[in-house]
C-alpha positions in Angstrom: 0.0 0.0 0.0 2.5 2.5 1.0 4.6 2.0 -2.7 1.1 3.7 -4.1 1.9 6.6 -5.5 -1.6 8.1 -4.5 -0.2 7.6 -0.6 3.1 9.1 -1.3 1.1 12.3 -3.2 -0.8 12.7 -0.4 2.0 11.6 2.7 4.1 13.6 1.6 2.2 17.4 1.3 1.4 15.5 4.9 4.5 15.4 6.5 5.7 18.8 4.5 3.2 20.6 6.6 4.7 18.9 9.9 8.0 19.8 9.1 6.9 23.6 9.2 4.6 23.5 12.0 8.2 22.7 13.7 10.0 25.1 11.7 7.8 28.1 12.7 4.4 27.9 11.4 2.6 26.2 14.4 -0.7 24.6 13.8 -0.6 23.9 10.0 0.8 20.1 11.1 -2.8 19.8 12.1 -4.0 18.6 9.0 -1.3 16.1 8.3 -3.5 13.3 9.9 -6.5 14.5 8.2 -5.0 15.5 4.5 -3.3 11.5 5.3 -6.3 10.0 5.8 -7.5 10.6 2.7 -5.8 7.8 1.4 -5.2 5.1 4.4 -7.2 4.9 7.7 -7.2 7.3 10.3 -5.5 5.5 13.2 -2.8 4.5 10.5 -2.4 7.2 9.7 -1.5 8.7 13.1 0.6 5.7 13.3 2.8 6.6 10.5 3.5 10.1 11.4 4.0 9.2 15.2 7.7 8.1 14.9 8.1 11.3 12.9 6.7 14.1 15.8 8.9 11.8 18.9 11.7 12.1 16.5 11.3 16.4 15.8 10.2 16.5 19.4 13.2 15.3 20.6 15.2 18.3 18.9 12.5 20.5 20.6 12.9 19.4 24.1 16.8 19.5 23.6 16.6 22.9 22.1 14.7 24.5 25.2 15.3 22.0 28.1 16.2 24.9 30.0 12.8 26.6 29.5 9.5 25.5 31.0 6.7 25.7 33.6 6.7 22.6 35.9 3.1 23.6 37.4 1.5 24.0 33.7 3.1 20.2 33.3 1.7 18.8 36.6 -1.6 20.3 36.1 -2.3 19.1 32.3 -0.6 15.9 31.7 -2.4 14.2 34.2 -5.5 15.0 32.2 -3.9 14.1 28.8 -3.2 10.5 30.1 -7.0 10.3 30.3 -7.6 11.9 27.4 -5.7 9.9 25.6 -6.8 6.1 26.8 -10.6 7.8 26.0 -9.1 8.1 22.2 -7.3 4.4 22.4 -10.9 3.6 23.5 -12.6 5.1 20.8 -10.5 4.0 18.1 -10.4 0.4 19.3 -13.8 -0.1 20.2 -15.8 1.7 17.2 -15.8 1.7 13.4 -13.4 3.2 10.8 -16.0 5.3 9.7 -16.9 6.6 13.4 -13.3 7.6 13.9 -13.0 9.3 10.2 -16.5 11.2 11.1 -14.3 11.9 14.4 -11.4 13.0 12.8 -13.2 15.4 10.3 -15.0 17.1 12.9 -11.8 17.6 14.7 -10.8 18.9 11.8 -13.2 21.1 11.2 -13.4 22.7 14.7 -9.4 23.0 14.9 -9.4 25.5 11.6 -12.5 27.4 12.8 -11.1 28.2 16.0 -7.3 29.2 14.5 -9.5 31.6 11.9 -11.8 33.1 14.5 -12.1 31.9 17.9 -8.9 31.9 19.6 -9.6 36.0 20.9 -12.7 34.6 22.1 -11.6 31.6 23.8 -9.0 34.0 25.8 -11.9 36.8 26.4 -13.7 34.0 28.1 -11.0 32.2 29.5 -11.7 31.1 33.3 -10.7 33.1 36.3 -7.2 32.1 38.2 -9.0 30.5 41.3 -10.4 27.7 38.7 -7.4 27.1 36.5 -6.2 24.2 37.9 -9.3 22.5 37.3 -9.6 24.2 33.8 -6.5 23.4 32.7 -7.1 19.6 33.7 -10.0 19.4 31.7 -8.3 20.7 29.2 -5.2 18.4 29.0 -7.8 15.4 28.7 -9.1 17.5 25.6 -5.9 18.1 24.5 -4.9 14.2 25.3 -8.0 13.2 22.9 -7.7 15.1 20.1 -3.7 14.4 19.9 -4.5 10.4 20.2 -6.9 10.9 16.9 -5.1 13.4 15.1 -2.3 14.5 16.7 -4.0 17.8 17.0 -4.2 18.5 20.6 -2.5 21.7 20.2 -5.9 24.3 20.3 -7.3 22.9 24.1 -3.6 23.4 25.3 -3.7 27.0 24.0 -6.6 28.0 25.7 -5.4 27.5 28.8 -1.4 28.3 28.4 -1.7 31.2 26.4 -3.5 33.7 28.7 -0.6 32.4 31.3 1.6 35.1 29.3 4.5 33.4 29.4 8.2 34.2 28.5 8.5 33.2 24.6 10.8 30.8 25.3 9.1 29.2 28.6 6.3 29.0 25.8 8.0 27.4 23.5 9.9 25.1 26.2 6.7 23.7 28.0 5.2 23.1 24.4 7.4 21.0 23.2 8.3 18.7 26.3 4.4 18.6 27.0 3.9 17.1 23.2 6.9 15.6 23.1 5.6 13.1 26.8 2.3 13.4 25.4 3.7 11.7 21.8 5.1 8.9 24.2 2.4 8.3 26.3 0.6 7.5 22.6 3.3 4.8 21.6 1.8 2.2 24.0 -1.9 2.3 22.5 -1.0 2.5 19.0 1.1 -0.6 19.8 -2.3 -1.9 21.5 -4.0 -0.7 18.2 -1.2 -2.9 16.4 -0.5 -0.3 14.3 3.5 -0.3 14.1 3.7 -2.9 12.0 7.0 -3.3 9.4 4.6 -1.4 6.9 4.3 1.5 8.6 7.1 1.9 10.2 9.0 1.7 6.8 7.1 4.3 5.3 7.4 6.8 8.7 11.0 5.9 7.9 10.9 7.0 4.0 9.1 10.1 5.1 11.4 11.4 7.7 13.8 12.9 5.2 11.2 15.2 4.1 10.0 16.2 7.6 13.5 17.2 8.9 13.8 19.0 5.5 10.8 20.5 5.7 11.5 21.5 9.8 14.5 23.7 8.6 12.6 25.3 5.4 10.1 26.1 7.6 12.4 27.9 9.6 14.2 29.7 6.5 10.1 30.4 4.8 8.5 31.8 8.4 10.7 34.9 8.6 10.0 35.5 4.5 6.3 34.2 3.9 3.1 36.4 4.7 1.7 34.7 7.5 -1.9 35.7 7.1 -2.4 34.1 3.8 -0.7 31.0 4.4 -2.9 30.4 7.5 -5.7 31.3 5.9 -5.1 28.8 2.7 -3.9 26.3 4.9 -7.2 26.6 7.7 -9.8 26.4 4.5 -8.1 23.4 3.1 -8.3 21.8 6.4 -12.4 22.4 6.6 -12.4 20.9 3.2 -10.3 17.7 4.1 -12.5 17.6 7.6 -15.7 17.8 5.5 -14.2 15.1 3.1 -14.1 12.9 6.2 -17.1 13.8 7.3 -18.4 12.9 4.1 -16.6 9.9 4.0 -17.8 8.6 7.1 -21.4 9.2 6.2 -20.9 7.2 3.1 -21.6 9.7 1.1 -17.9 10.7 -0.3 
């Protein structure tokens, strides 16, 4: 399956998009699992590009292991680990086309709320007294949504960002916080029995292009209008989600 060349035109846009979500453009990688669905299952698809994020997040972590909030940690991985046995559960225990309706509403929601609700969500943000709770709650979000589609990156936001922390204590928390989160995953996708020789082989062909595609994205953030790019990059991602959707529904 993975010598198709249909896989390999869509993996690798897929794993493009990674590499430049690490490079600098954060959130685009969100649609790698979706855009990567398209052509396998969802929960392979996670599978495949799994060895790719513990293998960028590693660079992370080592980049800014100097730089991060321990109480944000304490607080949110806790409620990850739940989140993400609640997606092992839902992928093991339903059909392909419940998780692909899953994943294409994910999907949808992620890009709506990167176009226009991310002002809101820190205008309503709770008070201090009832972060601790908040922020629990939404590390189990964040825990879900990453075990589907690797997209837990919008539930951590809402809580972090209104935090105001230093850049780099930003940047540092982020990437240990995914990078434990992207381990906790390995031992359900092994449940799943998803690293099989297959995938790991093609996770393997596609990590040339992801660390190339990490430091182009570093080069292109500095040069390439942000605001476009989101913007062409958060409709596509409604259209792939509604693909899904569609999919699921057997009506794509």
């Amino acid at each position: 399956m993975h010598t198709d060349l249909v896989f390999y035109a869509v993996a690798i846009p897929a794993v493009i998009l990674m590499g430049l979500a690490k490079g600098g453009f954060s959130g685009v990688g969100q649609i790698s699992v979706p855009l990567l669905a398209v052509a396998v299952s969802p929960v392979q698809a996670a599978a495949i590009l799994l060895p790719i994020l513990l293998v960028q997040d590693a660079v992370g972590v080592w980049a800014f292991r100097h730089n991060w909030d321990a109480h944000i940690l304490k607080v949110m991985l806790p409620g990850a680990a739940i989140g993400i046995l609640a997606g092992y559960v839902l992928a093991s225990r339903v059909s392909v086309s419940a998780v692909l309706g899953t994943l294409g509403v994910i999907s949808i929601v992620f890009a709506l709320y990167q176009m226009w609700g991310r002002r809101a969500a820190r205008a309503l943000a709770s008070p201090p007294r009832s972060s601790a709770l908040v922020g629990f709650a939404l590390g189990a979000a964040s825990g879900f949504t990453s075990q589907i589609a690797h997209a837990g990156l919008p539930p951590y936001q809402m809580w972090v960002l209104r935090k105001k922390l230093p850049p780099a204590t930003f940047i540092g928390t982020t990437a240990i916080f995914f990078a434990i989160v992207n381990w906790v995953k390995v031992p359900a996708y092994a449940a799943l029995g998803q690293f099989t020789h297959e995938n790991l082989f093609a996770a393997l062909t596609l990590m040339p292009v992801a660390i190339a595609s990490t430091f182009a994205g570093v080069v292109l953030v500095k040069r390439v209008p942000a605001d476009g790019f989101y913007t062409i990059i958060y409709l596509l991602m409604i259209a792939v989600g509604g693909h899904l959707v569609f999919k699921a529904l057997g009506l794509g």
